[in-house]
Gaussian input, Z-matrix of N, CA and C with variables (Angstrom, degrees):
# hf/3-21g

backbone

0 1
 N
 C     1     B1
 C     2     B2     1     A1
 N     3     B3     2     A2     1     D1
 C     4     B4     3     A3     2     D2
 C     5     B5     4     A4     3     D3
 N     6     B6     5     A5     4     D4
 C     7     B7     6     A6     5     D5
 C     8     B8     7     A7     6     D6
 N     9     B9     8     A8     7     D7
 C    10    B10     9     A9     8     D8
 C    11    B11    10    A10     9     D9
 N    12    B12    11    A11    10    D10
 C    13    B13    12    A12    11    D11
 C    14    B14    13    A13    12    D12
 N    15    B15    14    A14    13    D13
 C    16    B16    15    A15    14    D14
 C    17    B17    16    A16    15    D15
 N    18    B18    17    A17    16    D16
 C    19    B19    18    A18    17    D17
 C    20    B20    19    A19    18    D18
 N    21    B21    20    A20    19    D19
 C    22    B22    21    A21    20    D20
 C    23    B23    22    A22    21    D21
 N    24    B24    23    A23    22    D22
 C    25    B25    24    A24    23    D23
 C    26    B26    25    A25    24    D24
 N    27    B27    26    A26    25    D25
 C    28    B28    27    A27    26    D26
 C    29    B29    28    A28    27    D27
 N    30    B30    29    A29    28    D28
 C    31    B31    30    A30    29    D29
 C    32    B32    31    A31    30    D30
 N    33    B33    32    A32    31    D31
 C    34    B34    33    A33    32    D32
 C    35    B35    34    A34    33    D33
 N    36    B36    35    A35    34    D34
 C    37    B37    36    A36    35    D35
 C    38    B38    37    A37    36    D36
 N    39    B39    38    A38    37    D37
 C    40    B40    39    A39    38    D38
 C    41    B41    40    A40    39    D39
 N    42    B42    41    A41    40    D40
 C    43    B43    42    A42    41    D41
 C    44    B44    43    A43    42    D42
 N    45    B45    44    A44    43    D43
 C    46    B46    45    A45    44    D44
 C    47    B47    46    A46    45    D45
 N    48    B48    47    A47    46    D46
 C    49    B49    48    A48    47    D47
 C    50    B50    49    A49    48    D48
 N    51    B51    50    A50    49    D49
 C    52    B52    51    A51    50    D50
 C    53    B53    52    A52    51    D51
 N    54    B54    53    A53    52    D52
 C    55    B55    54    A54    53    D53
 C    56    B56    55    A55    54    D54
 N    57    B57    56    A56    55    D55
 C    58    B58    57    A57    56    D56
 C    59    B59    58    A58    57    D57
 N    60    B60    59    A59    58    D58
 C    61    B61    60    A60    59    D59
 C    62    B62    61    A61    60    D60
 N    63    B63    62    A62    61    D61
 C    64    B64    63    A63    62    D62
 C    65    B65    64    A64    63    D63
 N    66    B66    65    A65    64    D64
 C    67    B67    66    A66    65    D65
 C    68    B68    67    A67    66    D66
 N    69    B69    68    A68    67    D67
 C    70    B70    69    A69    68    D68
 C    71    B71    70    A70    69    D69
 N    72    B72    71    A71    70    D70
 C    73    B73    72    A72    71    D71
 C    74    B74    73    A73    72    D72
 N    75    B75    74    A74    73    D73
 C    76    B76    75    A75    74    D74
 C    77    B77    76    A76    75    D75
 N    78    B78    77    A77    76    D76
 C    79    B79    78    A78    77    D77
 C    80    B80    79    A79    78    D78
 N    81    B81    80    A80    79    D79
 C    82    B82    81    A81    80    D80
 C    83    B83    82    A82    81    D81
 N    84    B84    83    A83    82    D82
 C    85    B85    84    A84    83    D83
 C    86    B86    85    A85    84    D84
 N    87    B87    86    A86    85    D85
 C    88    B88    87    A87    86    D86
 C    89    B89    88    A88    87    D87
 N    90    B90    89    A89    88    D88
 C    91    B91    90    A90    89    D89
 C    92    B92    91    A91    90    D90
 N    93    B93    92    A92    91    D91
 C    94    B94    93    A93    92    D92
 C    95    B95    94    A94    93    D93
 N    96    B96    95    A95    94    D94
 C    97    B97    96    A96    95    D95
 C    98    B98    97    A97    96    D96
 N    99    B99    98    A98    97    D97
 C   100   B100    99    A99    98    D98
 C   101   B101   100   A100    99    D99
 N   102   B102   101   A101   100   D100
 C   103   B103   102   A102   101   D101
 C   104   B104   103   A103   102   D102
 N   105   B105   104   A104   103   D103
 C   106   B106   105   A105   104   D104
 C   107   B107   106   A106   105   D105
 N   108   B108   107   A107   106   D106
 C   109   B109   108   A108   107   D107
 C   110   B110   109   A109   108   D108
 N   111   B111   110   A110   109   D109
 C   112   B112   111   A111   110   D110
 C   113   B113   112   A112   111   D111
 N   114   B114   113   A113   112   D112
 C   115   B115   114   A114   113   D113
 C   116   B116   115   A115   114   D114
 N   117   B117   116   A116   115   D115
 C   118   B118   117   A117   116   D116
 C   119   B119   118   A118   117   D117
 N   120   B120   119   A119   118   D118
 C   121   B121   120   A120   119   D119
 C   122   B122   121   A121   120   D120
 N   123   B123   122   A122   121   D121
 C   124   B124   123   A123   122   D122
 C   125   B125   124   A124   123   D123
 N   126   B126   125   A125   124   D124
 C   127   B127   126   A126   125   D125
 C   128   B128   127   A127   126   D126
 N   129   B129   128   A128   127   D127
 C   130   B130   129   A129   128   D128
 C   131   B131   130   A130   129   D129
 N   132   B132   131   A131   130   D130
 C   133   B133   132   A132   131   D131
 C   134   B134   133   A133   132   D132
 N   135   B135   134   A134   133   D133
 C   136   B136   135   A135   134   D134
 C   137   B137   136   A136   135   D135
 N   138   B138   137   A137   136   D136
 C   139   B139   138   A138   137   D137
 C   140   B140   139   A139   138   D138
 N   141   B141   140   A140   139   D139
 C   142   B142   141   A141   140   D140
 C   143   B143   142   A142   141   D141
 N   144   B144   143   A143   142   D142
 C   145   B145   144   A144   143   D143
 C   146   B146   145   A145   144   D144
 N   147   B147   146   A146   145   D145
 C   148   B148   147   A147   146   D146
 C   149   B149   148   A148   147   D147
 N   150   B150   149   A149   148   D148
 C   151   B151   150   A150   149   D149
 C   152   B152   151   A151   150   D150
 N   153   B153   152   A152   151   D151
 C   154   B154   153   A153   152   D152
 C   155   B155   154   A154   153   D153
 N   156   B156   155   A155   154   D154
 C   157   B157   156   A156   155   D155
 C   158   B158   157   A157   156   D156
 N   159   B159   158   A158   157   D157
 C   160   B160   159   A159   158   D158
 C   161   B161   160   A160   159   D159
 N   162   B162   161   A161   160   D160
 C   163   B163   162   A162   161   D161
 C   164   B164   163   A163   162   D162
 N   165   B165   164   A164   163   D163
 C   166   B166   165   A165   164   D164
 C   167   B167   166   A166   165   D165
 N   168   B168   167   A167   166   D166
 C   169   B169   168   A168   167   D167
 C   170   B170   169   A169   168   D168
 N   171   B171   170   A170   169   D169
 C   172   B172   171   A171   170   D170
 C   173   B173   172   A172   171   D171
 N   174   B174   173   A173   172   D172
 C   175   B175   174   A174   173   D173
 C   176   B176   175   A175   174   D174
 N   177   B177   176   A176   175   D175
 C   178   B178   177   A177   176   D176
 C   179   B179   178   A178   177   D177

   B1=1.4453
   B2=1.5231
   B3=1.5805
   B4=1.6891
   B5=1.6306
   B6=1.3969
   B7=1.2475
   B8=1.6570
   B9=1.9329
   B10=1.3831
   B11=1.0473
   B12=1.0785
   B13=1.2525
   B14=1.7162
   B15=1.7856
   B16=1.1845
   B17=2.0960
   B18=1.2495
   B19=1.5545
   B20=1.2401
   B21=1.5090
   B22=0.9926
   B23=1.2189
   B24=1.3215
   B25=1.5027
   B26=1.8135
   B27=1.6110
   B28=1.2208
   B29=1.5122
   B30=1.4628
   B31=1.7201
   B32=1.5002
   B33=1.7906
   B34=1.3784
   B35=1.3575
   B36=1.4912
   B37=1.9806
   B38=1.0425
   B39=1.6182
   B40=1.3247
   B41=1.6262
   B42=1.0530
   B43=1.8734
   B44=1.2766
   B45=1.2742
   B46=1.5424
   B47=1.5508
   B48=1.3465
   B49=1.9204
   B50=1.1214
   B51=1.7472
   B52=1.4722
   B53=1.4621
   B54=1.6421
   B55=1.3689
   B56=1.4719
   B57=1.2440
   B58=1.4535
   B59=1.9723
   B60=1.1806
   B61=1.2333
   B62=1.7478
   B63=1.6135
   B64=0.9027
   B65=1.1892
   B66=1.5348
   B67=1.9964
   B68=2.4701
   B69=1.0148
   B70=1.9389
   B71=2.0348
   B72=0.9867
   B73=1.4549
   B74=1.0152
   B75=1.4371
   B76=1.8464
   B77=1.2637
   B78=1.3265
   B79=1.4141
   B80=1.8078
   B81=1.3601
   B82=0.9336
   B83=2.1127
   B84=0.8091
   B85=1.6327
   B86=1.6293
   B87=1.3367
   B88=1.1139
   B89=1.9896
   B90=1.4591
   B91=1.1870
   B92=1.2904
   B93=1.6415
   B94=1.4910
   B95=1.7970
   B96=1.6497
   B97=1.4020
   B98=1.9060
   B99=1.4323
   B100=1.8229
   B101=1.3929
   B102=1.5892
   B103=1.8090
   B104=1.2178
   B105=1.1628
   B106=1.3517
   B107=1.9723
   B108=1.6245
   B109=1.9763
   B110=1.7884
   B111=1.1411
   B112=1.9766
   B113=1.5964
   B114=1.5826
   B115=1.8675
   B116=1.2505
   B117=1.6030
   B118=2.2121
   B119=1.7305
   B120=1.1313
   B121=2.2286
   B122=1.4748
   B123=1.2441
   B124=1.4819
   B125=1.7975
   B126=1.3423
   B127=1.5502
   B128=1.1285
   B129=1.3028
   B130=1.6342
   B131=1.0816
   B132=1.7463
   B133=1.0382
   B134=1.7775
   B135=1.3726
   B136=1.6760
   B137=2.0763
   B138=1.5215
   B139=1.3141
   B140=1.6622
   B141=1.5967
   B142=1.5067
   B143=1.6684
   B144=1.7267
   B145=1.5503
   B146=1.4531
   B147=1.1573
   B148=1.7427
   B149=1.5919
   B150=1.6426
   B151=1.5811
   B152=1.3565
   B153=1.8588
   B154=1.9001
   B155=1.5564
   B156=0.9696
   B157=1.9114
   B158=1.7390
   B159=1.7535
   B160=1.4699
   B161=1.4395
   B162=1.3817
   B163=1.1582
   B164=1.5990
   B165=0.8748
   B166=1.2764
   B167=1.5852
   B168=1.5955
   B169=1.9926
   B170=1.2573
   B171=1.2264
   B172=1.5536
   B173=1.8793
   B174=1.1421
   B175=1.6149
   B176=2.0700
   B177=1.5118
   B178=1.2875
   B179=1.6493
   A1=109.88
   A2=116.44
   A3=120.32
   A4=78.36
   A5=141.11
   A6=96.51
   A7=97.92
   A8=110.37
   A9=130.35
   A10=108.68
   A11=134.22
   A12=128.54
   A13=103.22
   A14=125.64
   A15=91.75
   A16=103.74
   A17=86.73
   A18=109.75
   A19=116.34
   A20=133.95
   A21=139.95
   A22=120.30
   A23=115.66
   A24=117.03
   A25=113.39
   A26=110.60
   A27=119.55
   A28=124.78
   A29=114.68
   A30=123.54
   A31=100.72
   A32=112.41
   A33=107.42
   A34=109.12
   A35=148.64
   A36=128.97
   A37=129.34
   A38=115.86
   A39=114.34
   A40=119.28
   A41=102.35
   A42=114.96
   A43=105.46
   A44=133.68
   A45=136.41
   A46=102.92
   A47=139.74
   A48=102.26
   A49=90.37
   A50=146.79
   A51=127.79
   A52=116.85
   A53=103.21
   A54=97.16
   A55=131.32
   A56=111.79
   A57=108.55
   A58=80.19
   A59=129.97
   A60=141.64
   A61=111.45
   A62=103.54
   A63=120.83
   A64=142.53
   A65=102.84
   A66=116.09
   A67=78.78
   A68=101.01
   A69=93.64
   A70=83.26
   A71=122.62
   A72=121.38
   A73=121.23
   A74=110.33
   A75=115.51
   A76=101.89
   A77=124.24
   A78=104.34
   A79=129.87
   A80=102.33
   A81=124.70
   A82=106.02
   A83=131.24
   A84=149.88
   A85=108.03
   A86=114.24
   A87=128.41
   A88=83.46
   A89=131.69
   A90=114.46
   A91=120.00
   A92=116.72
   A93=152.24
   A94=102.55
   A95=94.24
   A96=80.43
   A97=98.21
   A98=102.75
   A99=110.09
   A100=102.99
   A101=139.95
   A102=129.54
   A103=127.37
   A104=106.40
   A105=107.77
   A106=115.36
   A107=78.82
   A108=105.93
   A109=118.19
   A110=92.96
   A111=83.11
   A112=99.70
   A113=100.70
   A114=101.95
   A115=110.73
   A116=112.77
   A117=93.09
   A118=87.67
   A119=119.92
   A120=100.30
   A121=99.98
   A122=122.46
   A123=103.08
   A124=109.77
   A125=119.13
   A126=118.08
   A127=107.03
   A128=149.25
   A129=131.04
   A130=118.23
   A131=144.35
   A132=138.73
   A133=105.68
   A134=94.82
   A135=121.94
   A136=82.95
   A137=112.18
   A138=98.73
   A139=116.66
   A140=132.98
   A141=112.34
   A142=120.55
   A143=98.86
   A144=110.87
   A145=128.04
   A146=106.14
   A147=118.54
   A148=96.92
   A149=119.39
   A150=124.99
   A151=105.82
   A152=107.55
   A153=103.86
   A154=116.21
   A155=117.37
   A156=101.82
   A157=111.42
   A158=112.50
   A159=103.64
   A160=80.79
   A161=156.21
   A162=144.34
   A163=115.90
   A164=100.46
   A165=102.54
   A166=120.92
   A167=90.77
   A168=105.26
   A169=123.26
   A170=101.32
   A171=119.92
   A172=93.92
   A173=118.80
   A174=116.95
   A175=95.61
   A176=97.55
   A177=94.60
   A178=108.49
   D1=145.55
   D2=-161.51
   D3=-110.45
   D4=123.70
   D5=142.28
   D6=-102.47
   D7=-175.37
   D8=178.27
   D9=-102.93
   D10=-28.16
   D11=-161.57
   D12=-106.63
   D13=176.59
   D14=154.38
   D15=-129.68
   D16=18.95
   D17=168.90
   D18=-132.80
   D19=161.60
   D20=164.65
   D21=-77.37
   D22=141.44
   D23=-156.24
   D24=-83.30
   D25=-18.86
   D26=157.12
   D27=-70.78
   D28=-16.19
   D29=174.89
   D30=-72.99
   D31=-55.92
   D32=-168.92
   D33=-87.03
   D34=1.46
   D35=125.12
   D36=-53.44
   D37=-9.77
   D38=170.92
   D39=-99.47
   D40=-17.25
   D41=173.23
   D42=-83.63
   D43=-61.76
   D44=164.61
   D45=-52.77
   D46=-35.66
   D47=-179.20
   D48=-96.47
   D49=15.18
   D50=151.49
   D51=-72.64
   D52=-28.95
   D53=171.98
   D54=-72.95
   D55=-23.62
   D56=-151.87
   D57=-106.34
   D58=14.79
   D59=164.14
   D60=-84.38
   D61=-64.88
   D62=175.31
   D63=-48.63
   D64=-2.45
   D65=-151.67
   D66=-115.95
   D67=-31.21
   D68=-164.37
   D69=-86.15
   D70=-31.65
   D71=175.97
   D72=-52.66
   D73=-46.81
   D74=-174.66
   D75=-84.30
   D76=-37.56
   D77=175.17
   D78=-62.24
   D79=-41.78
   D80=175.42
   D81=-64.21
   D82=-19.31
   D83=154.00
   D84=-64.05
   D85=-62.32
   D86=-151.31
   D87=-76.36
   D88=-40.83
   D89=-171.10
   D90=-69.64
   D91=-36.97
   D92=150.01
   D93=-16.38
   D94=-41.18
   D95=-142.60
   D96=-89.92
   D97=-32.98
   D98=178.28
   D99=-89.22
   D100=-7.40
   D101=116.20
   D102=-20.61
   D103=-86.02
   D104=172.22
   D105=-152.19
   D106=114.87
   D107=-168.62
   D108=-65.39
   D109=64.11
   D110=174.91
   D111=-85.51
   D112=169.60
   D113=171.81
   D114=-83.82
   D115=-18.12
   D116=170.95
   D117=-59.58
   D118=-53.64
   D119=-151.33
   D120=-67.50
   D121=-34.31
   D122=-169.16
   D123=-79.45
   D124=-16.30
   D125=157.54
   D126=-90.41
   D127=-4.06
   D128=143.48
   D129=-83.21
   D130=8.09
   D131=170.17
   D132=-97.03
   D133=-21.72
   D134=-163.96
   D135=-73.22
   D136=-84.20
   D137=-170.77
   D138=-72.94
   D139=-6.78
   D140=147.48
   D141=-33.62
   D142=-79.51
   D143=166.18
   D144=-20.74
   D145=-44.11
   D146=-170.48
   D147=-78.53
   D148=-58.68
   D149=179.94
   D150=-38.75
   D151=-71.13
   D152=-179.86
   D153=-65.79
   D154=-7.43
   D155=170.15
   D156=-91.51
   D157=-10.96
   D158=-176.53
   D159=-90.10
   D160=-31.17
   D161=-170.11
   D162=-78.27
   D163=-38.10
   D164=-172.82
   D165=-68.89
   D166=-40.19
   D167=156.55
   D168=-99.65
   D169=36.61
   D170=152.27
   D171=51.86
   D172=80.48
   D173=-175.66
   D174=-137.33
   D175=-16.82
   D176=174.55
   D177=-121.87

């Protein structure tokens, strides 16, 4: 078997529109969060951040 690809081409439209989702979220978190600072937003800004930097360097 040859394959072409070395992902499926439905994995990587779904990683790219999480990203380009993911980037108006964190900001929108990140303003939320120096507004007003509880520990759910600053650990949901904590694993947003973590999701778009493993995506973005391609780790997922």
């Amino acid at each position: 078997m040859n394959f072409r690809w070395k992902y499926n081409p439905t994995y990587l439209r779904i990683k790219y529109g999480c990203k380009q989702v993911l980037f108006p979220l964190l900001v929108f978190q990140f303003v939320r969060t120096v507004v007003f600072p509880t520990s759910f937003d600053v650990i949901l800004l904590g694993l947003l951040a973590m999701l778009y930097v493993a995506i973005t360097l391609e780790w997922l």
